[in-house]
N, C-alpha and C positions, 0 to 999 in steps of 0.2 A: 421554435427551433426549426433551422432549415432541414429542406430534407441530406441535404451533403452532410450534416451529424452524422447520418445511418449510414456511411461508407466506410466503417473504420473496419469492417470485417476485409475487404478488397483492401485496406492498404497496409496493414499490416504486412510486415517483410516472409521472405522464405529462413530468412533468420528464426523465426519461433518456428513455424513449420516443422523445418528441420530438425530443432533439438526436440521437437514433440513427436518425433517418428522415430528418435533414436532406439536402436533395440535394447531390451533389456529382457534377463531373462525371468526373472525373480518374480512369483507366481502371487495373486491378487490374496488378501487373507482374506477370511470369514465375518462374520460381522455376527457370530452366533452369541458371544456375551456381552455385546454392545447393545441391548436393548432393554437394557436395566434404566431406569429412569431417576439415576442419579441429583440431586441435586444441587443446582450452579453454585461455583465459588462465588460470592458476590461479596464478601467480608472486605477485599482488599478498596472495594469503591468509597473513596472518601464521599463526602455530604459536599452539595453545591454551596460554595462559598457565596458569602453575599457580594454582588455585582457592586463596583466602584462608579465614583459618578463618571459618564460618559465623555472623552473629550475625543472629538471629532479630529480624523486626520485629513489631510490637503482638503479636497471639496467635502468629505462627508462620506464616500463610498465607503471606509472601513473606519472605525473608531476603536479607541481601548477602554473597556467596558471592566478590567481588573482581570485574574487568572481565571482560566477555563474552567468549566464546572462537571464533578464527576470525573475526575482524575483520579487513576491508581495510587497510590502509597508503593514507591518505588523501595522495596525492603531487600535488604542484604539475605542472601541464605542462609538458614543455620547449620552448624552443620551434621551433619549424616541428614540431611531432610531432601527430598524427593523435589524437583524445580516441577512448578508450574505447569502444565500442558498447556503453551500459546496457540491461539490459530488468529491468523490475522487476513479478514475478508478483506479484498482492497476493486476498485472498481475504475476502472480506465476512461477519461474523459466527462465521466460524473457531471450531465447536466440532465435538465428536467424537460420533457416534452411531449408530447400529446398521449404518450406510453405510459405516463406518469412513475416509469421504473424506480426514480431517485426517491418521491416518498414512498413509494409500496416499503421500498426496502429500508427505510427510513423506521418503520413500524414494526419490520419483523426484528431490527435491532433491538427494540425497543422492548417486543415481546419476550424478545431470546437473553437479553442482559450483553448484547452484543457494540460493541464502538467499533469503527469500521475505520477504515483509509478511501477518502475518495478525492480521484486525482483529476483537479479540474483541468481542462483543454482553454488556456488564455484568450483564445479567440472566441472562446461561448459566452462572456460577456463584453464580444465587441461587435456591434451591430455593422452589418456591410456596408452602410453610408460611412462608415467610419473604418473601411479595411485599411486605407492607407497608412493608416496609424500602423501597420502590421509591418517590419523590412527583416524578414526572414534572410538568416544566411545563406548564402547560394541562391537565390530566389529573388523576383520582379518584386518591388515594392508592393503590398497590397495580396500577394497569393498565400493560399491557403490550401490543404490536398482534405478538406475537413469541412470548407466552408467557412461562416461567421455566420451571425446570430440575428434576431431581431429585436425589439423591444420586448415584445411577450414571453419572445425566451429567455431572456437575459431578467425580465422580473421574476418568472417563475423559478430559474434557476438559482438567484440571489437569496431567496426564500428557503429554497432548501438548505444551500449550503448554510445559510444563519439557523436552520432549525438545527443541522446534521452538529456543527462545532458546537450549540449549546448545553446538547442531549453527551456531549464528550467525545465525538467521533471526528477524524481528522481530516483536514484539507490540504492536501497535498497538492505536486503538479503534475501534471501529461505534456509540459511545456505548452505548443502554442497550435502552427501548422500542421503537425502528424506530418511531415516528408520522409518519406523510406527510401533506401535502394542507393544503389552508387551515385546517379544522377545528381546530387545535391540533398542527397537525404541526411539524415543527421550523424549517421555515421563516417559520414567526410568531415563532419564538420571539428574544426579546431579549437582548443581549451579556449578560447580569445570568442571566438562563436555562441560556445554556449554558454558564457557571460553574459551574452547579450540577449540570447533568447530566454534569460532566466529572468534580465532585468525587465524583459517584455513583459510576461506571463505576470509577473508584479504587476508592473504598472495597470494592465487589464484590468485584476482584480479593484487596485484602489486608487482608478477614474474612470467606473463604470455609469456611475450615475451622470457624469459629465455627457459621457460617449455617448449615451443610451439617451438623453434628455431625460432622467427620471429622477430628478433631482428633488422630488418630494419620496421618495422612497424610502423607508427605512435602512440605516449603515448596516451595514455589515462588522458583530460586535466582535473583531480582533483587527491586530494591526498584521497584516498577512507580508510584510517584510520581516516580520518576527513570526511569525507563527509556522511559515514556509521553512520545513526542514529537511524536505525527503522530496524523491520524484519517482517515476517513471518511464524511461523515455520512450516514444513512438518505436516499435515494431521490434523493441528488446535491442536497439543499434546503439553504437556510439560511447560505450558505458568509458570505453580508456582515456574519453576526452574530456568525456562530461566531468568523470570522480574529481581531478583537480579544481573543475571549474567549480562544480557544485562545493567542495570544502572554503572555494576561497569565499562561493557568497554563501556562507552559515550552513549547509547544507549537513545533516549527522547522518543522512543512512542514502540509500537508493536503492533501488530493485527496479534494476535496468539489466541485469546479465540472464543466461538463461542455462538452463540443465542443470539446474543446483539440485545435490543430492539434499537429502533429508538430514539432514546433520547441524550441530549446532553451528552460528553463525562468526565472521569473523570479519575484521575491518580493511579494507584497500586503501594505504596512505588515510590510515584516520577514520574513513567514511564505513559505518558497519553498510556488510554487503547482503542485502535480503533477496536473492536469486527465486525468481518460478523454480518449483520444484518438479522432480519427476517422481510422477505416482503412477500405479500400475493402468491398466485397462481392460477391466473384466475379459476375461476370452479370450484375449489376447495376448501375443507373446513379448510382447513391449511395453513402454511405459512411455508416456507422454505429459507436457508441462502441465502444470497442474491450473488450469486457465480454460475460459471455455472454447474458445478460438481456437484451441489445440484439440479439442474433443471434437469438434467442427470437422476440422482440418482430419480427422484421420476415421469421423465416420461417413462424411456426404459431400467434403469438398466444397460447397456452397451452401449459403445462407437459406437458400429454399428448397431444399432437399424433400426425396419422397415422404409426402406427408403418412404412409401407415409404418413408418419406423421412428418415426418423432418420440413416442412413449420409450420405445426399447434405446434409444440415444441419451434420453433422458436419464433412463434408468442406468447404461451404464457411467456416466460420467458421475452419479450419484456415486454409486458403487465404489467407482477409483479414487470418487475423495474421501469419501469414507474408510477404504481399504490402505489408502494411504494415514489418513487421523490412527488408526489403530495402531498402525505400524510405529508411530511414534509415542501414540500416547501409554503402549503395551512395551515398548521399546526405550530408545537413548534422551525421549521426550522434548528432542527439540522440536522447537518453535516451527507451525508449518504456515506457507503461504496461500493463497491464494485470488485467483486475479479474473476478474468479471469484466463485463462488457454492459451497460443497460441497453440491451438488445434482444427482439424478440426473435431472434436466427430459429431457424427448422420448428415453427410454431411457439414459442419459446418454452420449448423445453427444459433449454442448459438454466432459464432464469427456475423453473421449476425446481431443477436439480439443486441448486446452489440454496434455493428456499429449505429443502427438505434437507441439506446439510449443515445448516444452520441450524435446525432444529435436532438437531441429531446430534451434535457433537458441544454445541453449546450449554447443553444441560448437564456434560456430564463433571459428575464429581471433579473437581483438581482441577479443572479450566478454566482458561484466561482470555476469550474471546475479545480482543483489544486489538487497538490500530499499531499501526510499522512505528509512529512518537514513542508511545507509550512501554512500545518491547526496548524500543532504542533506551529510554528510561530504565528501565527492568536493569539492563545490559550492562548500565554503565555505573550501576548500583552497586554489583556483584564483585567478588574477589577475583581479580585476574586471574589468578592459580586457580580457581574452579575452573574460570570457563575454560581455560587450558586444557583442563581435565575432559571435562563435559566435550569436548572437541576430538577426542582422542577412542570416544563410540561411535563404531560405526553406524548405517542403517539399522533402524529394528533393532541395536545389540544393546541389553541390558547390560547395569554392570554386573559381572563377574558376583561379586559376594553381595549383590544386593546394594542398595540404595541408603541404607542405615552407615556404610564405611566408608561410603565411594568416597566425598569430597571431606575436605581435610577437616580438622578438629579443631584445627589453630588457623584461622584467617587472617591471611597476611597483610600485615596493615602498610598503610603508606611509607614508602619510603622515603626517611628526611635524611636531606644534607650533612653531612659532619660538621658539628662548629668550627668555624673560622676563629683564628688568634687573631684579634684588630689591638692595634697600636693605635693610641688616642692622644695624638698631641694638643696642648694648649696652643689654641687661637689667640694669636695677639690682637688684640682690641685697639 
């Protein structure tokens, strides 16, 4: 992996910055009966299906191997029954490098009963001899604000990702370049734009082996123009152009806007919208996205900050996501986000942080530590009239008479068409 990977901290926009410094007043909770050592929902994990015989797509980069293994069982609510507590880790740019981030974290998924969202950057399996393959909108043929990759990364990184989709966790995008800011960054860019950088970031994934010369390496076992549902985009920009684009090419959710309150989710022209959230920040009288870049951004301003507050940085970013987990899991129990970097920024503490909450909130009773697929699944499972309901609690706000009355009795089923009267005449022969 180049060292240009490790820039993504400097090009992120003042766009998240921003909604991560917005004030709020609303005071961090306790975490005094969160240390019960509850036992994970693991009921809802189906059994790995047995894998279909392999058929290789275009050179071999990606193949369909049959459905994914370790799939939730997508169930209807019943009702008066209490939903799920989701939390969904997701990780921005998801490639593997001498940090070995992508498997550490691959492991504690694994420990915690955790499936994750990792959103790979289209350019980390395309080696620089081969950047011109890259014609970013607004941009010189061949540029990148991120870099491109080399053989060793691009094996190492193809590895994970076939380990992370096996174990049921998802591969999502980050698109390609990472361009921020007015200049051509992706927030200029037009529905017609980011077509094209969606068809890139495909393409990457299934002609890596070509690009890379590693064309004895093993596929990659999904077909990743099917499996590609959801994104990211670079620096939280661009979301009013991408949402069309992204529905036209298969696209069911994104988590590309930012300042999303704690509340249950809802869709934009189709697309559910999964916003960074804002959660509190111990000490402090605001609250900030709930990402680490944002903890960054409002404790040291840079990646190498004074090394004897790394522990207490760490500590509080712990704190906010867990003060935040409470707040919904004690509360209106919607689904919460959260957005990673594999980055060792100010010692890497925020990776510490994000370990320790993982461990923390994964265990507890009633949760569903699953990828952005899988809620999107959940989501579209459910009775419309619930989630109408479910939308209608604020932050933190229980309902009213408790959970046993809130959603209806009678679950509204599909609505079918009234019969048509057809007049059927004889066809003369």
């Amino acid at each position: 992996m180049t060292a240009a990977w490790r820039v993504v901290a400097s090009l992120l926009a003042t766009t998240a910055l921003a909604a991560g410094t917005a004030g709020c007043s609303e005071r961090a909770q306790t975490e005094s009966d969160n240390a019960r050592k509850d036992a994970p929902d693991r009921k809802h994990v189906q059994q790995p299906r047995p894998a279909k015989q392999v058929r290789l797509i275009g050179d071999g980069s990606t193949s369909y191997t049959g459905a994914q293994p370790h799939q939730p069982t997508a169930e209807r609510l019943k009702p008066g029954a209490r939903p799920p507590q989701f939390v969904v880790f997701s990780w921005d740019g998801a490639g593997q490098d001498g940090q070995k981030l992508f498997s550490h974290f691959r492991k504690v998924g694994r420990k915690y009963d955790a499936a994750m969202t990792y959103f790979l950057s289209g350019v980390y399996l395309l080696p620089g001899a081969k950047k011109e393959l890259y014609d970013a909108p607004k941009h010189p043929r061949g540029a990148s604000d991120i870099g491109f990759n080399d053989a060793k990364g691009i094996k190492a990184t193809v590895a994970q990702i076939r380990g992370a989709w096996l174990e049921g966790s998802e591969i999502g995008t980050h698109f390609n370049g990472h361009f921020c800011g007015p200049n051509g960054g992706v927030g200029t860019w037009s529905e017609r734009e980011w077509k094209t950088e969606i068809k890139e970031a495909r393409s990457f994934v299934r002609n890596w082996r070509t690009n890379a010369k590693l064309r004895q390496e093993k596929s990659l076992p999904f077909d990743y123009a099917k499996e590609l549902v959801g994104g990211r985009a670079p620096c939280l920009e661009g979301q009013k152009n991408l949402i069309p684009a992204a529905k036209a090419m298969g696209f069911r959710y994104d988590s590309s806007s930012v300042g999303g309150r704690q509340v249950w989710p809802s869709r934009i022209h189709g697309v559910w919208d999964f916003p960074l959230q804002q959660v509190p920040v111990p000490g402090r009288a605001f609250e900030t996205l709930s990402m680490d870049y944002n903890f960054l951004a409002n404790q040291s301003g840079t990646t190498k900050g004074d090394p004897t507050r790394h522990a207490a940085w760490g500590r509080q970013m712990r704190g906010g996501l867990v003060s935040g987990f409470n707040r919904v899991y004690r509360g209106n129990r919607a689904p919460m986000y959260i957005g990673n970097h594999f980055e060792s920024w100010n010692g890497g503490t925020y990776m510490r942080a994000v370990e320790g909450t993982i461990k923390t909130v994964c265990t507890k009773k009633g949760v569903r530590c699953v990828s952005f697929k899988q809620l999107a699944d959940w989501l579209d499972a459910q009775d419309p009239k619930n989630l109408k309901k479910l939308r209608t609690l604020d932050v933190g706000e229980r309902p009213k008479g408790g959970w046993a009355g809130f959603l209806d009795a009678q679950p509204t089923e599909p609505t079918r068409p009234p019969a048509l009267a057809v007049s059927v005449k004889p066809v003369a022969e």
